[in-house]
Backbone and ligand atoms as CSV (ligand in chain L), in Angstrom:
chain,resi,resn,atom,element,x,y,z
A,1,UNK,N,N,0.832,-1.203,0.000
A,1,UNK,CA,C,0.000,0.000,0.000
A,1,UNK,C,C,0.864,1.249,0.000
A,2,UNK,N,N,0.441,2.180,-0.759
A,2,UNK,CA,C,0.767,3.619,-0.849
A,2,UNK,C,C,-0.037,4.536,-0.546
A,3,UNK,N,N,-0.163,5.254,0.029
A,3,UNK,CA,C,-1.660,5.738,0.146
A,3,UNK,C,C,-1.098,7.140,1.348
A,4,UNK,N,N,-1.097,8.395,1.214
A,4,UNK,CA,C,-0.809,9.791,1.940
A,4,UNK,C,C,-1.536,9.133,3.697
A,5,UNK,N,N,-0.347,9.525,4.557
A,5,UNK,CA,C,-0.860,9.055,5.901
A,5,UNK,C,C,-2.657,10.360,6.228
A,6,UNK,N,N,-2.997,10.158,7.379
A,6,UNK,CA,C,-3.792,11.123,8.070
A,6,UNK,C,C,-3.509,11.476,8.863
A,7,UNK,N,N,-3.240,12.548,9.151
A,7,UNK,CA,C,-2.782,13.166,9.897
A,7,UNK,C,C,-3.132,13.986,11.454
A,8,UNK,N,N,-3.313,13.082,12.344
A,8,UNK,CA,C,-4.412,13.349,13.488
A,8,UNK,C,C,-3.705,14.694,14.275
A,9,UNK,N,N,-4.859,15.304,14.434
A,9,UNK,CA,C,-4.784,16.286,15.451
A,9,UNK,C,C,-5.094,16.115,16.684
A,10,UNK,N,N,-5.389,16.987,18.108
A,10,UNK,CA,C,-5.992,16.376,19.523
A,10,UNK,C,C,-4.555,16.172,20.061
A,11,UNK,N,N,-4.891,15.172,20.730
A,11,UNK,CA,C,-4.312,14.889,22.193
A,11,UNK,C,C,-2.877,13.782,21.329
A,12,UNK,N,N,-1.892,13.722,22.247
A,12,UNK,CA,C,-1.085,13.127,21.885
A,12,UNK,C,C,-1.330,11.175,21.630
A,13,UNK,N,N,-2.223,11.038,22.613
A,13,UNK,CA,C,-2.956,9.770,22.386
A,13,UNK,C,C,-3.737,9.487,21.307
A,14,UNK,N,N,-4.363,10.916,20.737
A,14,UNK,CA,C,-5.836,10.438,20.010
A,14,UNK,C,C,-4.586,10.468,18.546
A,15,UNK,N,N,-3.463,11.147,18.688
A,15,UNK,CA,C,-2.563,11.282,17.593
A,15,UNK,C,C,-1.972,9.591,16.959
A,16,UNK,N,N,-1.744,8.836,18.347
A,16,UNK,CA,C,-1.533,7.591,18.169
A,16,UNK,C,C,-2.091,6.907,18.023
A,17,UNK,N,N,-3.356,6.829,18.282
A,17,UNK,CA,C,-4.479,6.116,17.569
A,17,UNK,C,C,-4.841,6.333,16.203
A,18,UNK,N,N,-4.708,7.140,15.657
A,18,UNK,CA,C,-5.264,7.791,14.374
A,18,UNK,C,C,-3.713,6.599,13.910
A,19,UNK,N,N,-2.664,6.628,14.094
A,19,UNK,CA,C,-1.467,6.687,13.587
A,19,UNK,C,C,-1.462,4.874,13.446
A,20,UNK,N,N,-1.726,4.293,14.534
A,20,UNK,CA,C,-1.008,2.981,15.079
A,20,UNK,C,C,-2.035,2.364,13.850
A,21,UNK,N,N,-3.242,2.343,13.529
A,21,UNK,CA,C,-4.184,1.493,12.111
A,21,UNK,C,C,-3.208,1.713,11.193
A,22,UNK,N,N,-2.807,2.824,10.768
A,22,UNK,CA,C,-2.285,2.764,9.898
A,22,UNK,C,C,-0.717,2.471,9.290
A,23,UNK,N,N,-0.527,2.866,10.300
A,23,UNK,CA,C,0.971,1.868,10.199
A,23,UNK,C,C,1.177,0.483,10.039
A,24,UNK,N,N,0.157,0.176,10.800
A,24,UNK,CA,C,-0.484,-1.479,10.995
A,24,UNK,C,C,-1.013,-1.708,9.096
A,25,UNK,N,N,-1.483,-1.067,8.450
A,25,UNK,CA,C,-1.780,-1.420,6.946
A,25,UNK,C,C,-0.776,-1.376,6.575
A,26,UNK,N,N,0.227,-0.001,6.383
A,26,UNK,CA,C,1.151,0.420,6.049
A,26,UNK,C,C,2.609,-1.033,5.911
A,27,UNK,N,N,2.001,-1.659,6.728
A,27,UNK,CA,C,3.366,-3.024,7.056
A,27,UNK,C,C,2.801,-4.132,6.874
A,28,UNK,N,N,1.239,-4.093,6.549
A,28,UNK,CA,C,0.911,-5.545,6.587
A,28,UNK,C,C,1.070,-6.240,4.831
A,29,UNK,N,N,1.660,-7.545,5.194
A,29,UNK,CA,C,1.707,-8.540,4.285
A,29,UNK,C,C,3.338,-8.031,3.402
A,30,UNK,N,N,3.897,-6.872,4.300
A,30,UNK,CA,C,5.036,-6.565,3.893
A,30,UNK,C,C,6.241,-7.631,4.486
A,31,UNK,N,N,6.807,-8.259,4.121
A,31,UNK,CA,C,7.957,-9.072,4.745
A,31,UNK,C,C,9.541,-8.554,5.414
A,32,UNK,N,N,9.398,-7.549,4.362
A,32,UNK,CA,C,10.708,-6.929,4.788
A,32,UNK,C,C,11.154,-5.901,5.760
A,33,UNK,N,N,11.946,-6.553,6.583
A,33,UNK,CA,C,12.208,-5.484,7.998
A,33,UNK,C,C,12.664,-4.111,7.704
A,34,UNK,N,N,13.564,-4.260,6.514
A,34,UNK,CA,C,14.070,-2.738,6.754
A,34,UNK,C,C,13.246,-1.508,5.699
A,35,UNK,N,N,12.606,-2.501,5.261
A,35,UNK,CA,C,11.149,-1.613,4.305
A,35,UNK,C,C,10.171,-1.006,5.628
A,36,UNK,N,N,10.257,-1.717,6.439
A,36,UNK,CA,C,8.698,-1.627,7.295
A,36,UNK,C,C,9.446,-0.914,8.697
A,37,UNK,N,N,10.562,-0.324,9.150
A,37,UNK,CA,C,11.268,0.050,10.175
A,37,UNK,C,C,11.546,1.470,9.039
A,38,UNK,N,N,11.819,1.409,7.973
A,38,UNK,CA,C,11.952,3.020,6.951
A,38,UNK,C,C,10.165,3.619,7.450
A,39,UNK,N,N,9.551,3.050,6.756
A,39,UNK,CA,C,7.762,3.571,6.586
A,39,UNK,C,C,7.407,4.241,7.973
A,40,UNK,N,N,8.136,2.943,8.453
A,40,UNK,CA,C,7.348,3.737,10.331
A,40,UNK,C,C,8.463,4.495,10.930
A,41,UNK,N,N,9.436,5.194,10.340
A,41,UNK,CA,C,10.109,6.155,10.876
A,41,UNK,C,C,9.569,7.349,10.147
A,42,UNK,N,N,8.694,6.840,8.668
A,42,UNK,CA,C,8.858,8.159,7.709
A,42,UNK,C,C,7.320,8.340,8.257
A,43,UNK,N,N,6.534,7.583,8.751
A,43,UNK,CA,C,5.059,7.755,9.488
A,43,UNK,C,C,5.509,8.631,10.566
A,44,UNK,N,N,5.954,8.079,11.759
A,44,UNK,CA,C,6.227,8.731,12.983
A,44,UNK,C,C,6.851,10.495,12.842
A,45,UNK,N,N,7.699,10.763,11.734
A,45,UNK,CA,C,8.123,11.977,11.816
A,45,UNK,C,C,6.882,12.603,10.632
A,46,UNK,N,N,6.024,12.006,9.898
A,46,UNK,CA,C,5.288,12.872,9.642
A,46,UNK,C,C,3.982,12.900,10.489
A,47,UNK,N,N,3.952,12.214,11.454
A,47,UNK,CA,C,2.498,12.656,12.520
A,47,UNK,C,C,2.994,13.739,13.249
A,48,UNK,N,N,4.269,13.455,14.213
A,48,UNK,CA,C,4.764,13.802,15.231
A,48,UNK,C,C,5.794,14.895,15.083
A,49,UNK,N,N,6.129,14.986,13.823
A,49,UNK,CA,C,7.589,16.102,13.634
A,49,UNK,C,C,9.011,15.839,14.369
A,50,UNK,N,N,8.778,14.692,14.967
A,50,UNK,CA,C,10.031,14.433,15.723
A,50,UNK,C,C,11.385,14.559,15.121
A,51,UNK,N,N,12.002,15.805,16.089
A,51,UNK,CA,C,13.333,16.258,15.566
A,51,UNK,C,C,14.315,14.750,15.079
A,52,UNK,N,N,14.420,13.665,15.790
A,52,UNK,CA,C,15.219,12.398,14.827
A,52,UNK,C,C,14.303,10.764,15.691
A,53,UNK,N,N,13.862,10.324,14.693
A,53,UNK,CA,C,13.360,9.086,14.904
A,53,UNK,C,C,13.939,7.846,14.041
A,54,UNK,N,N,14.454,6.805,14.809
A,54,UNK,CA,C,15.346,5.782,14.112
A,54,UNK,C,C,15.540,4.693,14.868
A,55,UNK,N,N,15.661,3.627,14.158
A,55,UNK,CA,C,15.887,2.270,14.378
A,55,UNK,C,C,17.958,2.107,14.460
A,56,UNK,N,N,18.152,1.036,15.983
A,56,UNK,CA,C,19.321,0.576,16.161
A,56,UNK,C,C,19.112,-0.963,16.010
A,57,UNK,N,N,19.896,-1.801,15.388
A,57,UNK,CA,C,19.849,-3.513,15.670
A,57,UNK,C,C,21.382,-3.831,16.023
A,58,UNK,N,N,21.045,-4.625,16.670
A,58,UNK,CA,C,22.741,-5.140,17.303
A,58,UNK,C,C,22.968,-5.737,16.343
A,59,UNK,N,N,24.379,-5.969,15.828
A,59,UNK,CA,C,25.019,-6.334,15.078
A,59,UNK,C,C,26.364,-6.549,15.453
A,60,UNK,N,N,26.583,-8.190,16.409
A,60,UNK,CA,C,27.754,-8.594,17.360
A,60,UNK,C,C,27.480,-8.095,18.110
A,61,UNK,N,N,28.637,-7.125,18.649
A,61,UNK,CA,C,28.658,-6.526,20.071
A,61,UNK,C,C,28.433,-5.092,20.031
A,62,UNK,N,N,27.543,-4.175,19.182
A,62,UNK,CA,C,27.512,-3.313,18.976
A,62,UNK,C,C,26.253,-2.669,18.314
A,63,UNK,N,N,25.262,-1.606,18.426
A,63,UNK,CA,C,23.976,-1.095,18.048
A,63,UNK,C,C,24.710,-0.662,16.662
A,64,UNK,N,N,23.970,-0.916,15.369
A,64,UNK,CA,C,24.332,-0.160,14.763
A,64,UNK,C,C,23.566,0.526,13.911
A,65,UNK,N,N,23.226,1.460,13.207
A,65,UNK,CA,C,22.263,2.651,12.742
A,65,UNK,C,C,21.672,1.593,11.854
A,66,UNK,N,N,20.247,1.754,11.602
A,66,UNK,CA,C,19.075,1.597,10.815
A,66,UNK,C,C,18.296,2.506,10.032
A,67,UNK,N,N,17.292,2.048,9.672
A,67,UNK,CA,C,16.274,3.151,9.137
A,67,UNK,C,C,16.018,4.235,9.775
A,68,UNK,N,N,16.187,5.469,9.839
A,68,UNK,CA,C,16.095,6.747,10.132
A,68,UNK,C,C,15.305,8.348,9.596
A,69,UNK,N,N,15.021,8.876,10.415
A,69,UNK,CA,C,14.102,9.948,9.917
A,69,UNK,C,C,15.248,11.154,10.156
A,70,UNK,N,N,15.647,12.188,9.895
A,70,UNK,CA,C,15.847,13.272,10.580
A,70,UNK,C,C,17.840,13.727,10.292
A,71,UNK,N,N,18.741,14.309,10.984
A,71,UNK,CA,C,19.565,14.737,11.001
A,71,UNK,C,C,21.065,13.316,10.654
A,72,UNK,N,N,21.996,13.513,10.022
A,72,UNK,CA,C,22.697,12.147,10.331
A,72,UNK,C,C,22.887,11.638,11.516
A,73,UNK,N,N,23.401,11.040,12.310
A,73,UNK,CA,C,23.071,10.191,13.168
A,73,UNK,C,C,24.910,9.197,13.344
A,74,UNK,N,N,25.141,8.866,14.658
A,74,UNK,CA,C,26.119,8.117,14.957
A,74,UNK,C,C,25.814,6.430,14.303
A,75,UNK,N,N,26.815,5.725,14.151
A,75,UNK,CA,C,26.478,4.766,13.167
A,75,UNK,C,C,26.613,3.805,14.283
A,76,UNK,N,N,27.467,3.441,15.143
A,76,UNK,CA,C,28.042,2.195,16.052
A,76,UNK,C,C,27.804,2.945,17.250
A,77,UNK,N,N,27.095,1.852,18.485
A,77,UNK,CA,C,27.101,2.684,20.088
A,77,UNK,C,C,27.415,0.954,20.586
A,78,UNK,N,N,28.018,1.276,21.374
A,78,UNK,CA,C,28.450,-0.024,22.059
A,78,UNK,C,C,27.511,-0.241,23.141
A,79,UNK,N,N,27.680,-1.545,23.420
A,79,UNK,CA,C,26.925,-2.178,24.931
A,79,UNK,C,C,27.251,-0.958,26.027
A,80,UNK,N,N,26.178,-0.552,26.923
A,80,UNK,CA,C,25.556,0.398,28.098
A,80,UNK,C,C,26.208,1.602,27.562
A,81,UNK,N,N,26.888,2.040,26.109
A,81,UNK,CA,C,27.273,3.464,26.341
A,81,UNK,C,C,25.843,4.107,25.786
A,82,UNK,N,N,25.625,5.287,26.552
A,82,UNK,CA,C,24.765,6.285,25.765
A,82,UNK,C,C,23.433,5.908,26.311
A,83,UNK,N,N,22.190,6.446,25.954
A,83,UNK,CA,C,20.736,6.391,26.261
A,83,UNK,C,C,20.757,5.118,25.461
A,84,UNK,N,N,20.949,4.680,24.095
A,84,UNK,CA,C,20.600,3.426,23.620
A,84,UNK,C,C,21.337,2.501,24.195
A,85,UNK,N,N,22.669,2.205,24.286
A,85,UNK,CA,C,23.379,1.294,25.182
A,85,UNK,C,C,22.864,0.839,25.954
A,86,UNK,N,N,22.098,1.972,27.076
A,86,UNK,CA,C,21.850,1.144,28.248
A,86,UNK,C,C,20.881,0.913,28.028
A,87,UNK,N,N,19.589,1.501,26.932
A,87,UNK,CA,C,18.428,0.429,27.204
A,87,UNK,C,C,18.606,-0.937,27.089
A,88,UNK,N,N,19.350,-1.118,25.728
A,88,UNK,CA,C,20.332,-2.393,25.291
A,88,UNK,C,C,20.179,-3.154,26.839
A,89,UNK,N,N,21.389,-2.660,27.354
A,89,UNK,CA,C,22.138,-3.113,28.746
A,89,UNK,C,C,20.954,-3.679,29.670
A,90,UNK,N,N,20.023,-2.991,29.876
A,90,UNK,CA,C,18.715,-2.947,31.199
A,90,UNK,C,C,17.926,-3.576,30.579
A,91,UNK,N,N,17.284,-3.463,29.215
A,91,UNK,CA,C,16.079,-4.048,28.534
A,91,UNK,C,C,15.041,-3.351,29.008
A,92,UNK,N,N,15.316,-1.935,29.379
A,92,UNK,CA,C,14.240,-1.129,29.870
A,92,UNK,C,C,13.948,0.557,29.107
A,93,UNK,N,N,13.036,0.651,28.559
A,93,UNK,CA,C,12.563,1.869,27.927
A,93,UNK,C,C,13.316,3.039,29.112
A,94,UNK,N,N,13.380,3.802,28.260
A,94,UNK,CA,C,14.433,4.861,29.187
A,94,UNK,C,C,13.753,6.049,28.323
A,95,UNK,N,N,13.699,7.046,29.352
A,95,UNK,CA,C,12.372,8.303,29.105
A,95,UNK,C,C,13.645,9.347,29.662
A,96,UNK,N,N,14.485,9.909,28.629
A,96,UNK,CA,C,15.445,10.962,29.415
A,96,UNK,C,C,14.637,12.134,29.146
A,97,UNK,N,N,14.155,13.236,30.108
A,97,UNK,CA,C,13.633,14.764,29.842
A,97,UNK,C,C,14.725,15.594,29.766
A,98,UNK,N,N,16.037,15.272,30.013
A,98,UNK,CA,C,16.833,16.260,29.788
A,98,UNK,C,C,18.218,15.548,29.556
A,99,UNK,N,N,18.621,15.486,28.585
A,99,UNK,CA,C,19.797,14.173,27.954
A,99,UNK,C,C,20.960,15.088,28.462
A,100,UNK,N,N,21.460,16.216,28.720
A,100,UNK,CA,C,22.229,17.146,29.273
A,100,UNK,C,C,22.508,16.825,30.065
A,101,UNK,N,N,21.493,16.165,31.388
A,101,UNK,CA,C,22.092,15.264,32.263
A,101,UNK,C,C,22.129,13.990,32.950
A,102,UNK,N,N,21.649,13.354,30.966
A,102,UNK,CA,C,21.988,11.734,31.449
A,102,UNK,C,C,23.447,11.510,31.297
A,103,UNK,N,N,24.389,11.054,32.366
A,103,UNK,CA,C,25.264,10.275,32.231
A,103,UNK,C,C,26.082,9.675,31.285
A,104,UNK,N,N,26.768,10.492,30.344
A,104,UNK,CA,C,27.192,9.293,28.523
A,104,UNK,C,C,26.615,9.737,28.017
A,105,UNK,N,N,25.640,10.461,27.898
A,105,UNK,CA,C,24.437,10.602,26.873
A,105,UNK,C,C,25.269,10.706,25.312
A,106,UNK,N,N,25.168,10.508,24.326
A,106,UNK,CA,C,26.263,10.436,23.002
A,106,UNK,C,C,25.224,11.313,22.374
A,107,UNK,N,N,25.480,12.589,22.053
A,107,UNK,CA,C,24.962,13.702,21.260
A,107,UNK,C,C,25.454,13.378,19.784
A,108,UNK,N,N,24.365,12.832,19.541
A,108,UNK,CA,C,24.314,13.452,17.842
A,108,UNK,C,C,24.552,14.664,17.168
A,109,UNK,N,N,23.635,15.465,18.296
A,109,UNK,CA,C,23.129,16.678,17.662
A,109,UNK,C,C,22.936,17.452,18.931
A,110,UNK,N,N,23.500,18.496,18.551
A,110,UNK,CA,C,24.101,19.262,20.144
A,110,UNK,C,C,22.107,19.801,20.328
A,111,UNK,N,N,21.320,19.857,19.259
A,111,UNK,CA,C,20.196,20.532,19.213
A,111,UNK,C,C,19.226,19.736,20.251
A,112,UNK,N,N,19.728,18.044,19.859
A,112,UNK,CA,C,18.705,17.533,21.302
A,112,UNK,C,C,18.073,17.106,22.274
A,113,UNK,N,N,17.334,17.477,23.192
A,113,UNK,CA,C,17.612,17.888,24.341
A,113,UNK,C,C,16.640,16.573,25.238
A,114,UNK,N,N,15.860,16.361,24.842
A,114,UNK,CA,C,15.249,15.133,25.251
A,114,UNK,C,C,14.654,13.610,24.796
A,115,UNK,N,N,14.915,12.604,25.035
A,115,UNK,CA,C,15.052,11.528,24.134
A,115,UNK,C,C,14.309,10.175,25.077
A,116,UNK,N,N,13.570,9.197,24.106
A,116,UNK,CA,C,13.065,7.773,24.319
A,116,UNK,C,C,13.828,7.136,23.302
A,117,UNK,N,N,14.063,6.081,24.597
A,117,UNK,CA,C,14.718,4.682,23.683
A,117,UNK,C,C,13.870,3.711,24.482
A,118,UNK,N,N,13.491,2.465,23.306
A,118,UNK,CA,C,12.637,1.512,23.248
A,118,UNK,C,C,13.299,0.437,23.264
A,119,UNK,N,N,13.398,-0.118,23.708
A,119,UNK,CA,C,14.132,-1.909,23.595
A,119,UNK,C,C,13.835,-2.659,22.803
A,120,UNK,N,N,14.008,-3.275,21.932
A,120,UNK,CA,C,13.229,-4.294,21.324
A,120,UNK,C,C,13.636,-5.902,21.692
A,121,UNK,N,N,12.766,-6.769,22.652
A,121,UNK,CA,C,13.009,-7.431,23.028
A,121,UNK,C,C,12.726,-8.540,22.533
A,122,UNK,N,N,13.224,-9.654,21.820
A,122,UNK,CA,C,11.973,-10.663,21.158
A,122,UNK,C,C,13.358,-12.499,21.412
A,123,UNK,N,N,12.550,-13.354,22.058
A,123,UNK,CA,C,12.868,-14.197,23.018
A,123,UNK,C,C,13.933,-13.874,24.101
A,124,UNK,N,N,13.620,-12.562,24.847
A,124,UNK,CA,C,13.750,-12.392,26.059
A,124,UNK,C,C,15.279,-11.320,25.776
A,125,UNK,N,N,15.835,-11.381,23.896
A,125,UNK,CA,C,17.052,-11.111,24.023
A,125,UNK,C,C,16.539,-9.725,23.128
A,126,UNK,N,N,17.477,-8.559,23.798
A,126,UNK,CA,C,17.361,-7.287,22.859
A,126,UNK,C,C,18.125,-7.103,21.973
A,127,UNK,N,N,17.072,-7.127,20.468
A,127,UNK,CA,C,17.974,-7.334,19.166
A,127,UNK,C,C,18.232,-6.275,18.576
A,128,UNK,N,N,17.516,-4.659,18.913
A,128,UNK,CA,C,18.086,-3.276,18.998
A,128,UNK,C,C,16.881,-2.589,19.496
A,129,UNK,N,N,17.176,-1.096,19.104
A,129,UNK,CA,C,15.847,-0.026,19.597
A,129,UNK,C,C,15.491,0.741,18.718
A,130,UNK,N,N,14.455,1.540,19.589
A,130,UNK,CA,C,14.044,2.392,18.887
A,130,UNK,C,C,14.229,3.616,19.507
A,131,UNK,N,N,14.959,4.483,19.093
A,131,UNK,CA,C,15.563,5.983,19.819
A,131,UNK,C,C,14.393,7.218,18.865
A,132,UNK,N,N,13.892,7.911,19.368
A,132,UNK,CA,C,13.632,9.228,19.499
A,132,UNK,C,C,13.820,10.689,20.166
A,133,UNK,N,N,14.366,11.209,19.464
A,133,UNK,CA,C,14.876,12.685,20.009
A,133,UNK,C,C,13.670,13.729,19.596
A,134,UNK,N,N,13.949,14.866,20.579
A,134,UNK,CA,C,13.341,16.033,20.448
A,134,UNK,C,C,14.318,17.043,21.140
A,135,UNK,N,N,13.875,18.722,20.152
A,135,UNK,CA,C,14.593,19.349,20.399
A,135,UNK,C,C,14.010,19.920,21.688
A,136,UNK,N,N,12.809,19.563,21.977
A,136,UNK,CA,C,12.221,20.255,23.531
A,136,UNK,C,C,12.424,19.663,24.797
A,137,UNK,N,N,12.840,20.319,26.066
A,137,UNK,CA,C,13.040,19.427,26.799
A,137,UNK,C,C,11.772,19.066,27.342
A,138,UNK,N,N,11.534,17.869,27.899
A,138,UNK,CA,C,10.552,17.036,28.384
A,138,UNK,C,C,9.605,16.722,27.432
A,139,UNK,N,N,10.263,16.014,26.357
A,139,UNK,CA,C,8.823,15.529,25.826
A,139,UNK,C,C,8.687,14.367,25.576
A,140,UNK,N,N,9.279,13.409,26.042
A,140,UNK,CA,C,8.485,12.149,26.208
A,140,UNK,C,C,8.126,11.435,27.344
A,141,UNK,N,N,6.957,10.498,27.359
A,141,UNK,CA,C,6.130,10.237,28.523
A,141,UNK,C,C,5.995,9.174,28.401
A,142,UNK,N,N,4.999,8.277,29.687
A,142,UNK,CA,C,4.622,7.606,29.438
A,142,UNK,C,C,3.619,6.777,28.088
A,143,UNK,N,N,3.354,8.053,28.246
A,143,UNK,CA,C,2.263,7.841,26.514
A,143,UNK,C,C,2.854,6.743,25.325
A,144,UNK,N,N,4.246,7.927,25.329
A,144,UNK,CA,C,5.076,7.863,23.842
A,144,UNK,C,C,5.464,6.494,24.036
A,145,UNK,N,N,5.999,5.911,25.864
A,145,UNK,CA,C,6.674,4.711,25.669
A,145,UNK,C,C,5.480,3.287,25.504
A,146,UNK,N,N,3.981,3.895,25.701
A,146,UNK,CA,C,3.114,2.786,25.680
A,146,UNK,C,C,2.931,2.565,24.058
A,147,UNK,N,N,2.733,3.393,23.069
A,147,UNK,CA,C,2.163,2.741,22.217
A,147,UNK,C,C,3.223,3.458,21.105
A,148,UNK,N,N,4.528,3.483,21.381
A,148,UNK,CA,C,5.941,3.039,20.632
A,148,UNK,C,C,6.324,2.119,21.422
A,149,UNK,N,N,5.819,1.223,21.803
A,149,UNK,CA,C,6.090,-0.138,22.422
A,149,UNK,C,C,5.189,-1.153,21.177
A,150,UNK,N,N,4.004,-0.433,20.971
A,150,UNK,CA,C,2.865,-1.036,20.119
A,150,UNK,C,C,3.020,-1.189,18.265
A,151,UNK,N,N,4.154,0.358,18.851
A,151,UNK,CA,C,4.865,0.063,17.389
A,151,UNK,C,C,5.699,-0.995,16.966
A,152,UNK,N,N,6.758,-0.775,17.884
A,152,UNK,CA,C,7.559,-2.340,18.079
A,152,UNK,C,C,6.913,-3.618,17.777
A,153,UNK,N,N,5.858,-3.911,18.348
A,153,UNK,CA,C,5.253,-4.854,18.023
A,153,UNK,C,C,4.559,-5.369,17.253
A,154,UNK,N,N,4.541,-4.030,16.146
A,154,UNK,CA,C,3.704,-4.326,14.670
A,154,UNK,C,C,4.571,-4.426,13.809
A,155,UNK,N,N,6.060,-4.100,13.961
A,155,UNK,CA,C,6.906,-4.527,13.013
A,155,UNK,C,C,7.718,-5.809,13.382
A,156,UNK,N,N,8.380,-6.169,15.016
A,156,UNK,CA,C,9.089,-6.944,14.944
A,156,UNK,C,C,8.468,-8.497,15.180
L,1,LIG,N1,N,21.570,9.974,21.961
L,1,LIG,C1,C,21.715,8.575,21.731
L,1,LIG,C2,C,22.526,8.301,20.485
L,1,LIG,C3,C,21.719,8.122,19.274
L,1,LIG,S1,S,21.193,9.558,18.618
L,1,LIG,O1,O,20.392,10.315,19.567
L,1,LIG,C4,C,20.394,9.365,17.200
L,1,LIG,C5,C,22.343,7.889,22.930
L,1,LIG,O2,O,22.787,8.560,23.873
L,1,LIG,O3,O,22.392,6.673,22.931
């Protein structure tokens, strides 16, 4: 399918609802991972405007860049360095409001300032993530990590 997304207005929820059907068409009966991890980065930054949205998959001992929306981007992050590392490391969604003072944080882009990383966990082992930046501080929530969890799960 090809078909111009819709573009929901409202609440950041009613945004993901409008969004999550269609992504869900957008990938179905599609086989290919890195076709269907492109679409839903090029979906997500056209609902959401998100300053950089992108896929990491381990590859050995190391995250390495995927399908991507937004500014270039670091190519290799090793095990626990950085916001993706350690989701890697923990297997736990990590909600930084101000990456300035996470710990390692590995700046791409000096522009930004708050970031979700998603784990992708599938038989118990994390095979990469899903990182989103914004240039505002505090903008991701619980929201973003419930149903970009839902995303995860319609592609992997
Ligand atoms: N900030 C991330 C690196 C990836 S970029 O944001 C695209 C981190 O600290 O892991």
């Amino acid at each position: 399918m090809a078909e111009d997304l819709t573009i929901a207005a409202g609440s950041k929820t009613e945004q993901y609802q409008t969004l999550l059907p269609q992504i869900n068409a957008l990938i179905h009966g599609e086989p290919n991972l890195i076709a269907n991890m492109a679409n839903v980065c090029a979906a997500l930054k056209e609902q959401f405007n998100f300053f950089w949205v992108g896929f990491y998959l381990i590859e050995a001992d190391q995250l390495v860049l995927g399908p991507f929306q937004g500014p270039v981007a670091c190519t290799r992050i090793s095990h626990n360095r950085g916001v993706c590392g350690t989701a890697w490391a923990t297997k736990e969604t990590l909600i930084v409001p101000n990456v300035n003072t996470f710990p390692g944080h590995i700046a791409c882009s000096s522009k930004s300032q708050s970031e979700i990383v998603i784990p992708i966990i599938r038989d118990e082992q994390c095979i990469g993530v899903l990182d989103v930046d914004s240039e505002q501080l505090n903008q991701f929530d619980e929201v973003d990590a419930h149903y970009l969890q839902q995303v995860i799960d319609l592609v992997f």
